[in-house]
FIKOLZA-1660 file (N, C-alpha, C; in steps of 0.1 Angstrom, whole numbers, plus 5000, padded with zeros to 4 digits):
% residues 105
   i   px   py   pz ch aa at
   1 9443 7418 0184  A  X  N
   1 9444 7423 0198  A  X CA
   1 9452 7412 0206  A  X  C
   2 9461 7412 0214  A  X  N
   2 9472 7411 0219  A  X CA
   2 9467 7401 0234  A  X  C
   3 9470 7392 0240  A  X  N
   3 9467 7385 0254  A  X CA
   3 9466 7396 0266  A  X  C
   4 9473 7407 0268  A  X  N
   4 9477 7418 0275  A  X CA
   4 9467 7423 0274  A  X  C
   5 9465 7434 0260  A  X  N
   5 9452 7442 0264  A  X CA
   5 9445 7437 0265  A  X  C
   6 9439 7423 0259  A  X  N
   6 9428 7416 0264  A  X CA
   6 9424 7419 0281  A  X  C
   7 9433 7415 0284  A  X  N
   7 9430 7410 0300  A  X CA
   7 9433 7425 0306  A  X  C
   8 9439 7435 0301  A  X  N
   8 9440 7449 0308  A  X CA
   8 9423 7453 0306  A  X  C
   9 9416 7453 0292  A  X  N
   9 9404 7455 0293  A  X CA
   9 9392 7450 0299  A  X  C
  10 9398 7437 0302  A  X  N
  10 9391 7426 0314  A  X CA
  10 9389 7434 0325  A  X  C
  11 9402 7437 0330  A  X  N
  11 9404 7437 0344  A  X CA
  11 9391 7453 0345  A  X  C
  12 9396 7458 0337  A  X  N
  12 9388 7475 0334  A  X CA
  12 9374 7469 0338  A  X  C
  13 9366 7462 0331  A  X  N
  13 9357 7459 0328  A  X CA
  13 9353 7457 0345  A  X  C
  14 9361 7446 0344  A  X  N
  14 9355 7439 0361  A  X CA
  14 9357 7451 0373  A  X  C
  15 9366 7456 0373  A  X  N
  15 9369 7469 0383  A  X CA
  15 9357 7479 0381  A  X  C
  16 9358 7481 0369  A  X  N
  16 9342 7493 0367  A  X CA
  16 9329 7484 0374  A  X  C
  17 9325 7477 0368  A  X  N
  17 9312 7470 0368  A  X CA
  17 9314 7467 0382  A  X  C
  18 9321 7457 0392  A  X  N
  18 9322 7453 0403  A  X CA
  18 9321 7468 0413  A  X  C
  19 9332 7478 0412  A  X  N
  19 9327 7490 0423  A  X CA
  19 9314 7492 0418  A  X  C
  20 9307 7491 0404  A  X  N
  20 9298 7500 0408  A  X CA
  20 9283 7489 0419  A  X  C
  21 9288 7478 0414  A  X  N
  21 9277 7460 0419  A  X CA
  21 9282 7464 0432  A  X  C
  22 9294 7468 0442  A  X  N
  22 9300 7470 0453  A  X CA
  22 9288 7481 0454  A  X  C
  23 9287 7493 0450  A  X  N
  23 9281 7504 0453  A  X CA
  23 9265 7503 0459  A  X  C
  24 9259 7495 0447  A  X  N
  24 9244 7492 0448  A  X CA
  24 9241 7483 0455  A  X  C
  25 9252 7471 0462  A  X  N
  25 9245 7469 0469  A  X CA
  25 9245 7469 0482  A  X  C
  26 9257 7475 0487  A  X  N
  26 9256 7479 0500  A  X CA
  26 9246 7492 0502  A  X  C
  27 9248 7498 0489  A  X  N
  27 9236 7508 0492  A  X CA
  27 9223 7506 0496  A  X  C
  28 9219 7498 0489  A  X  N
  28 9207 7489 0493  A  X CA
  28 9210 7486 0509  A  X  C
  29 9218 7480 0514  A  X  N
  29 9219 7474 0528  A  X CA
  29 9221 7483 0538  A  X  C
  30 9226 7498 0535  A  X  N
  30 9225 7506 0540  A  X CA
  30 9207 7511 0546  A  X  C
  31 9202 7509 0534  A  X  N
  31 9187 7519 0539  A  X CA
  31 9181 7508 0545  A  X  C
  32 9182 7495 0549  A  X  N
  32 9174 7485 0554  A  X CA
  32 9175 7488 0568  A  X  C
  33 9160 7486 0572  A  X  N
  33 9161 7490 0584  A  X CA
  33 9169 7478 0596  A  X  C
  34 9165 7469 0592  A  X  N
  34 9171 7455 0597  A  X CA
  34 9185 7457 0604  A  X  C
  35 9193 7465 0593  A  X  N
  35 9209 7468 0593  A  X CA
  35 9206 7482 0601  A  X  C
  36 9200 7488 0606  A  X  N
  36 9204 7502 0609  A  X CA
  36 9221 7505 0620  A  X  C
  37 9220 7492 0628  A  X  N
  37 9234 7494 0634  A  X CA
  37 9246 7495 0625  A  X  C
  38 9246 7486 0616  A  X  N
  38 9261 7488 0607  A  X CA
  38 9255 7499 0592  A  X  C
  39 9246 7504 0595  A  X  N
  39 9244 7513 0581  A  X CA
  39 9261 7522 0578  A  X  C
  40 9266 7529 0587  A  X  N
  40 9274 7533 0585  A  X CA
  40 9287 7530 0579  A  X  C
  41 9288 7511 0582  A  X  N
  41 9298 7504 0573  A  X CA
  41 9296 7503 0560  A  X  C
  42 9281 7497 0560  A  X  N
  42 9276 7499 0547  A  X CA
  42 9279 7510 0534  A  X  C
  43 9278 7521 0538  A  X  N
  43 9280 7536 0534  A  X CA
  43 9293 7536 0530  A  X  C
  44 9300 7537 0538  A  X  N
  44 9320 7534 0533  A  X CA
  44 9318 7528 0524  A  X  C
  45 9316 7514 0526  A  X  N
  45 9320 7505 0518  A  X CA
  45 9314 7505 0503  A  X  C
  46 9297 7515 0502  A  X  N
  46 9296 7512 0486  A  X CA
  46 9302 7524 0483  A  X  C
  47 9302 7538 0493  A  X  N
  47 9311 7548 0487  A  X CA
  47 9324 7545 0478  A  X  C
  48 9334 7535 0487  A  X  N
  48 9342 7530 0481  A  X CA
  48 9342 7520 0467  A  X  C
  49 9335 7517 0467  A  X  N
  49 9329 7508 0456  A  X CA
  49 9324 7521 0442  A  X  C
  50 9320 7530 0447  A  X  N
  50 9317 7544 0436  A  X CA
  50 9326 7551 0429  A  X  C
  51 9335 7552 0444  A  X  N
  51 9350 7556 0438  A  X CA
  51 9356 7548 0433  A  X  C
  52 9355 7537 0433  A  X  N
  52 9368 7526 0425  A  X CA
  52 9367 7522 0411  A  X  C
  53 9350 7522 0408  A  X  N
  53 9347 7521 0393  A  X CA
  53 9349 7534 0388  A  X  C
  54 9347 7548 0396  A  X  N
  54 9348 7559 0386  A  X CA
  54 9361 7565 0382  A  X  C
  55 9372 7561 0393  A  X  N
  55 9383 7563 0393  A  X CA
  55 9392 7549 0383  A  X  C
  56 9390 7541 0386  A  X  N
  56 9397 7533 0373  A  X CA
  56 9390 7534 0362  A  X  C
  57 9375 7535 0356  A  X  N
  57 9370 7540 0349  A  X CA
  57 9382 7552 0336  A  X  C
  58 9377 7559 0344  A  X  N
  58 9385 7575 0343  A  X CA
  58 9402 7574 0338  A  X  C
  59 9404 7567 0348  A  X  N
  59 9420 7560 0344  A  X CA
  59 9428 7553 0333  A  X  C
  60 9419 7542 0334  A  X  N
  60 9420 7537 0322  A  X CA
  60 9417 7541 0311  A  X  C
  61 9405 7547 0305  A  X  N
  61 9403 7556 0298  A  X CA
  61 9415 7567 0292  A  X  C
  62 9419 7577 0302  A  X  N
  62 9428 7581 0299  A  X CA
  62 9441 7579 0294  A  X  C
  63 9445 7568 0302  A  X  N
  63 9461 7560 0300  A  X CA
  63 9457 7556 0282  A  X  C
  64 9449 7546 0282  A  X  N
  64 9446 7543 0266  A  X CA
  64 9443 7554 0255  A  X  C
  65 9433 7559 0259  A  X  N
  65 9434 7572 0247  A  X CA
  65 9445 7583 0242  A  X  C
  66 9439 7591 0258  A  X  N
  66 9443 7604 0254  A  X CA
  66 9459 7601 0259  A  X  C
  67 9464 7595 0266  A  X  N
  67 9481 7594 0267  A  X CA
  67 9486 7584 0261  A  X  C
  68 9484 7578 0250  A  X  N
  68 9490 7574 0235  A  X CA
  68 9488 7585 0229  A  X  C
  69 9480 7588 0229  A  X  N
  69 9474 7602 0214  A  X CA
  69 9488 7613 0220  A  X  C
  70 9489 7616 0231  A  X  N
  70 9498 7626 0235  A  X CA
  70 9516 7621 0233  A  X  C
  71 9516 7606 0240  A  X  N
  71 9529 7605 0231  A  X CA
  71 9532 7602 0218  A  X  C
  72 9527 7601 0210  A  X  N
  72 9525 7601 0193  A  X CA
  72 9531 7611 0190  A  X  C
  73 9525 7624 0198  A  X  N
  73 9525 7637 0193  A  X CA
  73 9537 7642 0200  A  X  C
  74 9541 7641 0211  A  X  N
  74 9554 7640 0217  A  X CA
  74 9567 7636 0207  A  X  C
  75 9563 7620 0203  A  X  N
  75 9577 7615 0195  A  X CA
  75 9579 7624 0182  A  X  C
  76 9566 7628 0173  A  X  N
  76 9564 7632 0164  A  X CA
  76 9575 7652 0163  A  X  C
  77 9572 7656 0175  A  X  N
  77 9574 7668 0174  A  X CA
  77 9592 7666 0176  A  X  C
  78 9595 7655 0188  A  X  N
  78 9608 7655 0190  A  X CA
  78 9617 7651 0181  A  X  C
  79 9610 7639 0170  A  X  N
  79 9619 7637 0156  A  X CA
  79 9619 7650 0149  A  X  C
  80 9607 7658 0148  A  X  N
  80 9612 7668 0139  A  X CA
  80 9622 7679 0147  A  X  C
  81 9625 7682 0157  A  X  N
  81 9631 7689 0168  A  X CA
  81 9643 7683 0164  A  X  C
  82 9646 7676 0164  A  X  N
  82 9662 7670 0162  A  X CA
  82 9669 7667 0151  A  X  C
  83 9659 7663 0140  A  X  N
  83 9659 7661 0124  A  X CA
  83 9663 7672 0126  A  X  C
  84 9658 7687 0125  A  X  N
  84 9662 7700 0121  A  X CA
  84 9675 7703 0123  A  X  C
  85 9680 7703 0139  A  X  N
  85 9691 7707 0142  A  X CA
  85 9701 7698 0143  A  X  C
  86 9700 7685 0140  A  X  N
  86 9710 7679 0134  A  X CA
  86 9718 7678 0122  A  X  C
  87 9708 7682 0114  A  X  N
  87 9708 7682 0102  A  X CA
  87 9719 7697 0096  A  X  C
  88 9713 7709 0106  A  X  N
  88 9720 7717 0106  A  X CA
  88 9735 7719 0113  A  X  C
  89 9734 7708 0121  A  X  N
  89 9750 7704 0126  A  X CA
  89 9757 7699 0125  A  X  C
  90 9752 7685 0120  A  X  N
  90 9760 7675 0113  A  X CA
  90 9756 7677 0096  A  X  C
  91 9774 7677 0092  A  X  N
  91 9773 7676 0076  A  X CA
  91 9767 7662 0067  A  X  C
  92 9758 7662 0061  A  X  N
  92 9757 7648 0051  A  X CA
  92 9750 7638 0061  A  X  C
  93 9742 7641 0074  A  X  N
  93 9739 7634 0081  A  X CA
  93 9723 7624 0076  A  X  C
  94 9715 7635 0064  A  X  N
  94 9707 7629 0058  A  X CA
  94 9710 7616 0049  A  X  C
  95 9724 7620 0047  A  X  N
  95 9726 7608 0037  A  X CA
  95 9733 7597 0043  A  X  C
  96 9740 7599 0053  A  X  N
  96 9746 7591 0060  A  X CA
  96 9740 7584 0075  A  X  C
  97 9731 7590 0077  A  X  N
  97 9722 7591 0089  A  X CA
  97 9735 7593 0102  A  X  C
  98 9726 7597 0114  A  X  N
  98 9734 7604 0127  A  X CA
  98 9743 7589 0129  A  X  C
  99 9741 7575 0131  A  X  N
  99 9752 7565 0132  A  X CA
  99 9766 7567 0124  A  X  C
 100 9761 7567 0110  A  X  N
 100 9774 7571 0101  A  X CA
 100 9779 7584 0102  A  X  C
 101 9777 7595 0112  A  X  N
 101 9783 7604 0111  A  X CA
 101 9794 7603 0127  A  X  C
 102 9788 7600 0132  A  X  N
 102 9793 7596 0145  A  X CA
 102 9803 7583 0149  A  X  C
 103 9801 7574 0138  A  X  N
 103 9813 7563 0137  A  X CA
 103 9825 7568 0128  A  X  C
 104 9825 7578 0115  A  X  N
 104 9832 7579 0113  A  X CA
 104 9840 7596 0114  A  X  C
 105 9831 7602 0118  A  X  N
 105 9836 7617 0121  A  X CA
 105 9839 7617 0136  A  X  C
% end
């Protein structure tokens, strides 16, 4: 594993866990009666903290998984898409590949 995703899975890590530590505990500071004047700040702010772990959560997740698995499948379909109809357009292109057909034809 690579310095990069290391630290991309870091950052995941701290973003999830921190909104949700942001969530719980203003939530907490919301119901205190002590605070009832800023309860309202309170409230934003671990809302925000709810959305930010479940939305990068979510995000991340997807960017890593399921959209590598989709471009795989993307390049995979587009080589055969082009293998086909070049091959039917260009003569001897399997043996010469599309460079050698194009430098010397």
């Amino acid at each position: 594993m690579t310095t990069t995703i290391k630290l991309k899975w870091l950052l995941a890590l701290v973003l999830i866990f921190g909104g949700f530590t942001l969530y719980k505990l203003f939530e907490g500071l919301a119901h205190n009666p002590a605070y009832q004047a800023y309860e309202w700040i309170f409230k934003i702010i671990s809302e925000f903290g709810l959305f930010v772990s479940v939305i990068v959560s979510v995000g991340y997740f997807h960017h890593w998984f399921i959209a590598a698995e989709e471009q795989k499948e993307t390049e995979i379909g587009l080589r055969e898409t082009l293998g086909k109809y070049v091959d039917r357009i260009l003569l001897n292109s399997v043996k010469r590949g599309f460079l050698g057909i194009t430098n010397k034809e």
